[in-house]
C-alpha positions as CSV (number, residue, x, y, z in Angstrom):
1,X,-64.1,95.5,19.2
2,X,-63.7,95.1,15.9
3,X,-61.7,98.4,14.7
4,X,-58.3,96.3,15.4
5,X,-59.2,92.9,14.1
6,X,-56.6,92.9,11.3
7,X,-57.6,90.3,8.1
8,X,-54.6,87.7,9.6
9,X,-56.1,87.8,12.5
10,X,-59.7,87.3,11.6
11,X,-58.0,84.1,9.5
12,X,-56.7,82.8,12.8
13,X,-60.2,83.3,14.6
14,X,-61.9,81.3,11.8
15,X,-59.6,78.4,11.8
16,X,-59.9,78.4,15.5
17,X,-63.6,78.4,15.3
18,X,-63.6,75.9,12.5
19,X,-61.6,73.0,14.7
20,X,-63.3,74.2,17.8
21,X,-66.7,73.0,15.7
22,X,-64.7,69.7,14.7
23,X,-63.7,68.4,17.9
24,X,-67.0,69.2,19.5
25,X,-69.2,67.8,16.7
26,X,-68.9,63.9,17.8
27,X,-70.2,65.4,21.4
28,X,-72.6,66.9,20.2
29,X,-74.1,63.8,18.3
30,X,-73.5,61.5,21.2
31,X,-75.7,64.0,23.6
32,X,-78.3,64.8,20.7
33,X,-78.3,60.7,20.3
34,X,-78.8,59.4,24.1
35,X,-82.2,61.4,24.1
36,X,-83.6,60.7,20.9
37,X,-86.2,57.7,20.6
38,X,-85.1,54.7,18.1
39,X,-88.0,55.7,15.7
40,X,-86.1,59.6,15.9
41,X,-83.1,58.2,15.5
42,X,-83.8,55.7,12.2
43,X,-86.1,58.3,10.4
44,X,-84.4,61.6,11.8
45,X,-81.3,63.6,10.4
46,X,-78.0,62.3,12.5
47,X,-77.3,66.3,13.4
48,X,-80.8,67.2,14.3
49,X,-82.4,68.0,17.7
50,X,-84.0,65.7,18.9
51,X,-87.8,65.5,18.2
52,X,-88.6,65.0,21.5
53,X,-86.3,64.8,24.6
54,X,-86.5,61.4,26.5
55,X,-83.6,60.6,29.2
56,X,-84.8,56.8,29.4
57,X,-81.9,55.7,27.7
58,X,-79.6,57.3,29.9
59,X,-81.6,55.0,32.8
60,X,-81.4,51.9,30.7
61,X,-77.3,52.8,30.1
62,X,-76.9,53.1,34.4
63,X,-79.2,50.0,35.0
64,X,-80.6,47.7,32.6
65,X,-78.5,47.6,29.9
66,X,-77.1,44.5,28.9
67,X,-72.7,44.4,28.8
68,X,-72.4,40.4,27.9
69,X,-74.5,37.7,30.0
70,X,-76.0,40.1,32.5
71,X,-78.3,42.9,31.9
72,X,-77.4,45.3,35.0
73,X,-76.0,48.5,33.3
74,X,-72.9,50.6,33.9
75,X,-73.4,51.4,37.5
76,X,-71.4,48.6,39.0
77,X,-68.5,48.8,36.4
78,X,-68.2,52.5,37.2
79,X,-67.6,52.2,40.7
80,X,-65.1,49.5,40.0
81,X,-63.1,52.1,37.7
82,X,-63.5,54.7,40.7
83,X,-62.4,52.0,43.3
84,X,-59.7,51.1,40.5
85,X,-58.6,54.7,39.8
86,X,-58.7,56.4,42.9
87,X,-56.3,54.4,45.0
88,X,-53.9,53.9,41.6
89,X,-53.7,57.6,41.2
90,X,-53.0,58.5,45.1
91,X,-50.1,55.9,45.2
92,X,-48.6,56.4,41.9
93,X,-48.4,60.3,42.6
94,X,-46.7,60.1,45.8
95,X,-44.5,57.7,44.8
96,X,-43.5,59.5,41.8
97,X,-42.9,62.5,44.7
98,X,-40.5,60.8,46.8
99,X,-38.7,59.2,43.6
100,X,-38.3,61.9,42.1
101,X,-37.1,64.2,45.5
102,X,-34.7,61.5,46.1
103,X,-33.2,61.6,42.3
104,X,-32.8,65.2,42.3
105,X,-31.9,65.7,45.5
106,X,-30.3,62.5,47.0
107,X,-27.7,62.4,44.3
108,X,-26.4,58.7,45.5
109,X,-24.1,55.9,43.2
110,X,-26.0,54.8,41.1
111,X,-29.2,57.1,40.8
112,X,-28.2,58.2,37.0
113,X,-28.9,54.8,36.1
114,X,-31.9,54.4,38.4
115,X,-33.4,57.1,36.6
116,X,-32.5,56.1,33.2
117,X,-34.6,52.8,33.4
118,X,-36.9,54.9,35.1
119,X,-37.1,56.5,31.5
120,X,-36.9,53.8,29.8
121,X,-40.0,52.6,31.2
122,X,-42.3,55.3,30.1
123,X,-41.5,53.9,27.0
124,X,-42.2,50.5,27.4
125,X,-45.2,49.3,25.5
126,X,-48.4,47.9,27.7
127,X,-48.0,44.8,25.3
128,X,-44.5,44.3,27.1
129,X,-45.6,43.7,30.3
130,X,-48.7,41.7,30.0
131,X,-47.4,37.8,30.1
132,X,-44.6,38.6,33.4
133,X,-47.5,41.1,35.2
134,X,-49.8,38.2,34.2
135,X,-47.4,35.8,36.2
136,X,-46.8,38.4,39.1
137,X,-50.7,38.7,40.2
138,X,-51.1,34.9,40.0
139,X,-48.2,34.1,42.7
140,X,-49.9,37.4,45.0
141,X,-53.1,36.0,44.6
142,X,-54.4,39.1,42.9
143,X,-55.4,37.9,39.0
144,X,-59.0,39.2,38.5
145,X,-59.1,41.6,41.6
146,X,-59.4,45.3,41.2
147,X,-56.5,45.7,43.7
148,X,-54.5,43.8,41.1
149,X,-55.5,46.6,38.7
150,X,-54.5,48.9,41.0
151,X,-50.9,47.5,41.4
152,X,-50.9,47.0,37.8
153,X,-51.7,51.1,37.2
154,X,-48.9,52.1,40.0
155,X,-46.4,50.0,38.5
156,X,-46.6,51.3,35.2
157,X,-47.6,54.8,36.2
158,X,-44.8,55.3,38.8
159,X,-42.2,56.2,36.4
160,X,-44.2,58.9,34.7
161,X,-44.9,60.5,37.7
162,X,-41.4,60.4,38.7
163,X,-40.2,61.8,35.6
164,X,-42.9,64.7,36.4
165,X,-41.3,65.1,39.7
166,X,-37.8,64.7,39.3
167,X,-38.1,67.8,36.4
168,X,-39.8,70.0,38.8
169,X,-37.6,69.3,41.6
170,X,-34.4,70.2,39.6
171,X,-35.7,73.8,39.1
172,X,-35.4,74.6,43.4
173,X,-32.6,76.0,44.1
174,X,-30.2,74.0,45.4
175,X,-29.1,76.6,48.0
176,X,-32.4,76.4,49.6
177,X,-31.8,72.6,50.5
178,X,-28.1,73.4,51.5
179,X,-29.5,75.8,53.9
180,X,-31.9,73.5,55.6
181,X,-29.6,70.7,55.2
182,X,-27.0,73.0,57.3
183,X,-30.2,74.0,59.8
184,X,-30.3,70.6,60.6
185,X,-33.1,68.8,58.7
186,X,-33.3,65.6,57.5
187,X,-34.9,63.5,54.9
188,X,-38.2,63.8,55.1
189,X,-38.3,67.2,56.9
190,X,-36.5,69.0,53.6
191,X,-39.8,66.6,51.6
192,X,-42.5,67.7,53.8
193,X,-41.7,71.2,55.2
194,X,-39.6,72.5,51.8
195,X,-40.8,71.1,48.8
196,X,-44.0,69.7,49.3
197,X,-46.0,73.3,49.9
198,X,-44.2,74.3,46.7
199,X,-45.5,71.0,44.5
200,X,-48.9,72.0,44.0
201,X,-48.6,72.5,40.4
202,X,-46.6,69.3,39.6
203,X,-49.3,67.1,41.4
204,X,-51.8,68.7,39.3
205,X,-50.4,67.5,36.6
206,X,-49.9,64.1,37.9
207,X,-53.3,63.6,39.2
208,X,-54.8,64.8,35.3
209,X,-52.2,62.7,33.9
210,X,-52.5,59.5,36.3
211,X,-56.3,59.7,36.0
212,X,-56.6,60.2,32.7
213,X,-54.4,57.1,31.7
214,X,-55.7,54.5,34.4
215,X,-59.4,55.9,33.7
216,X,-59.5,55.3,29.9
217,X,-57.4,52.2,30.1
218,X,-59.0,48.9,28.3
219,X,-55.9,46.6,27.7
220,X,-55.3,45.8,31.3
221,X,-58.5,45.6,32.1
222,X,-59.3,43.2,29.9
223,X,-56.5,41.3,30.5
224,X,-56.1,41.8,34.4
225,X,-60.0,41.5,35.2
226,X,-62.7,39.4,34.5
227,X,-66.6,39.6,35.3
228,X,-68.1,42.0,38.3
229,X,-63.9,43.2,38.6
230,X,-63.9,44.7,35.1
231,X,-63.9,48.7,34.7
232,X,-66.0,50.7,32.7
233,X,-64.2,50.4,29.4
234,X,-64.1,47.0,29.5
235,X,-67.8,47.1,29.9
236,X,-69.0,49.5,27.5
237,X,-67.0,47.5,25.2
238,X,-69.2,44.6,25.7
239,X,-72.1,46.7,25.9
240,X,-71.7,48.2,22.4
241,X,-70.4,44.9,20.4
242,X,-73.7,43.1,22.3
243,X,-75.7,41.6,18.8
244,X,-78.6,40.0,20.8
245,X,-81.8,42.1,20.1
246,X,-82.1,45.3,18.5
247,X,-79.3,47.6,18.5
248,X,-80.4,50.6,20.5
249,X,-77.7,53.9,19.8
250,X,-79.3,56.2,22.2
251,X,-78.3,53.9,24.8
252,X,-75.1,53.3,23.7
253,X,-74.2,56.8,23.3
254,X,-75.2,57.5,26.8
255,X,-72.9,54.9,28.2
256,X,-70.1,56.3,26.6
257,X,-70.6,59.6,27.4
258,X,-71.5,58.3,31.1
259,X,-67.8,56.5,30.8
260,X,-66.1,59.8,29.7
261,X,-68.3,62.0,32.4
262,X,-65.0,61.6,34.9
263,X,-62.3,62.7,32.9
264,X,-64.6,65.6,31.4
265,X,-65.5,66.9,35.1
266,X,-61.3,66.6,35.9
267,X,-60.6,68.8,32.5
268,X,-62.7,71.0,33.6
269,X,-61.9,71.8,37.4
270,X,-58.4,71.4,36.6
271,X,-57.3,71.6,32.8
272,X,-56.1,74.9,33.4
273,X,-53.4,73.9,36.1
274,X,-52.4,71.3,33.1
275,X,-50.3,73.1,31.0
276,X,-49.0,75.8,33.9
277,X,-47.4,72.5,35.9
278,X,-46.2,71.0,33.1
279,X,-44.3,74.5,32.0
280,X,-43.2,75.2,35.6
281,X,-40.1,72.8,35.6
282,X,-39.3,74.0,32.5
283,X,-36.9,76.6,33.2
284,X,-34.4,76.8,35.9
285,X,-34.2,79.3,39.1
């Protein structure tokens, strides 16, 4: 194993193995953390084990911990950032299919600028949009509703998922659309029967990308959501900047590894599809 590992490329194994330890040494104090006791954690070493494994503050973090006024853990925020999530992602992803089959494919007057502000809006800070989105949920009756989140998330995240599309779309050949175009199908038939069995990759992407984005978003929902509508990041905000009684690590630490639990598990079923989808609609034919 070791006859052909050359000095440059033992160099390259130890930097690799160096950041690899970098990046995964904050996870590794957050897990060590959430099951050590208070007294461990005051009169213990910040990197060591912990003296003796307790998962109470992992219960405390679901249940009982307090995240402003009321003391009823993360549970309810979580399911408000799944309910939140889920929906924004689904839309956002087939929207950005459509848009981005129809600007690709659907050359029409006009679409060149379509999807210029379409790119323009990927670039469009979240600080833009908070006073006239503010104004567009109070006349639809949706301020402080999760399903205003949700709008708010499709909105914003429709023209990155379009963007995604639109790249991977301009890869098929045209010929192939021709053809069926010739055969006799129509609008939706070419989307559904053509280029939606080939997509598989691109949505990958999308859904990582969508999920990751709406998931670990705090500005809207602070802004967009008050109380029992708030998602997790808003609450583990309030959670760790509560100052009433003593301040209990192990608890936060499980909270915010129970807040980053989603996007770890979606990583890791599907990180590997990531970069492949993203480097599909790189090269044409």
């Amino acid at each position: 194993m070791f006859k052909n590992l050359t000095v440059g490329r033992a160099l390259v194994y130890a930097a690799l193995l160096l950041m690899a330890i970098y990046y995964l040494l904050p996870l590794y104090v957050m897990l060590t953390t959430s099951f050590k006791s208070l007294d461990d954690i005051r009169e213990g070493n910040m990197l060591a084990l912990p003296q003796l494994w307790q998962g109470g503050a992992w219960s405390k973090a679901w249940a009982e911990a307090c995240t402003g006024v009321e003391c009823n853990g993360m549970q309810g925020f979580f399911w408000n950032s799944i309910k939140m999530t889920l929906p924004a992602v689904a839309i956002s992803t087939l929207l950005g299919a459509v848009n981005g089959y129809v600007v690709s494919m659907w050359r029409f007057r006009g679409s060149d600028a379509l999807f210029t502000m379409l790119l323009v809006g990927c670039f469009i800070p979240f600080q833009v949009v908070l006073l006239p989105m503010a104004q567009l949920l109070g006349l639809l009756g949706l301020a402080n509703t999760t399903a205003g989140l949700v709008l708010v998330h499709v909105v914003y995240g429709t023209a990155f998922t379009t963007l995604f599309f639109r790249n991977f779309y301009i890869t098929v050949p045209d010929e192939l659309v021709k053809a069926a175009r010739i055969d006799g199908a129509g609008f939706w038939t070419i989307f559904f029967r053509i280029l939606l069995p080939i997509s598989g990759p691109i949505f990958v992407v999308c859904i990582i990308w969508q999920f990751t984005q709406i998931w670990n978003d705090f500005l809207f929902g602070v802004v967009f959501a008050s109380g029992e509508s708030q998602p997790i990041t808003v609450a583990l905000n309030n959670l760790v900047n509560t100052s009433t009684g003593v301040k209990e690590y192990n608890v936060d630490m499980a909270a915010a590894i129970i807040a980053a639990l989603p996007t770890l598990f979606v990583y890791m079923v599907a990180g590997r599809y990531f970069v492949r989808g993203l480097t599909a609609g790189a090269v044409k034919g």
